[in-house]
N, C-alpha and C positions, 0 to 999 in steps of 0.2 A: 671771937669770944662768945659764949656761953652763954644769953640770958638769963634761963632757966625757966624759960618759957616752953609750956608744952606744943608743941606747934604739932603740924597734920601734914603728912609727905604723900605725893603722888606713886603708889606702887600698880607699874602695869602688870609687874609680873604675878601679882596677888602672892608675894611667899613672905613678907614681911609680917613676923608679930604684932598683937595687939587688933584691938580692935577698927574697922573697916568700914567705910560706907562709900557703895555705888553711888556713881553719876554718869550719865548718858554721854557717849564721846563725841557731844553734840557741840560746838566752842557758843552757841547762844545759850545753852542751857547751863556749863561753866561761866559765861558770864554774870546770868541772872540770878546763880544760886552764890554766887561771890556779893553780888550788890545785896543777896536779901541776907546777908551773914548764914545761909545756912549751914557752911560748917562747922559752924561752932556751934547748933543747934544739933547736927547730926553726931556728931562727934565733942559730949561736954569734957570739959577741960579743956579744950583746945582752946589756948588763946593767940598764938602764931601762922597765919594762913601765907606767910609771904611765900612759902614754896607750892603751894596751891596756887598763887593768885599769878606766881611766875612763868610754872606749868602753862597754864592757860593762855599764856601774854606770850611765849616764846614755842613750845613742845606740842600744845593740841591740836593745834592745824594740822601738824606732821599726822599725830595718830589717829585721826577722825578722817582723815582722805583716804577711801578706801582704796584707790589706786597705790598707793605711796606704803602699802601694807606687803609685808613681806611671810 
């Protein structure tokens, strides 16, 4: 269901609409910028980070190991 909350999606491929903002595909620097709330600083309205914060807990290991890069 729907909240109707504007939340923030991780796009590797950068072709998603709407506005965007970089982070380092570092997983300590996703850690730290999730602990200082800065995606909602970077990106206002956004009040939903659960697919950001899931990203980072299950998918950025995968894409920050540059061996594992295809």
């Amino acid at each position: 269901m729907d909240s109707g909350e504007t939340g923030a999606t991780v796009d590797l491929r950068r072709r998603l609409p709407g506005r965007g903002a970089w982070l380092h595909p570092d997983p300590e620097c996703w850690k730290l910028a999730i602990k200082r709330r800065a995606v909602g600083r970077a990106l206002p309205g956004v009040v939903n980070v659960g697919g950001v914060e899931a990203f980072a807990a299950n998918e950025l290991p995968l894409v920050a190991d540059p061996d594992i890069r295809t």
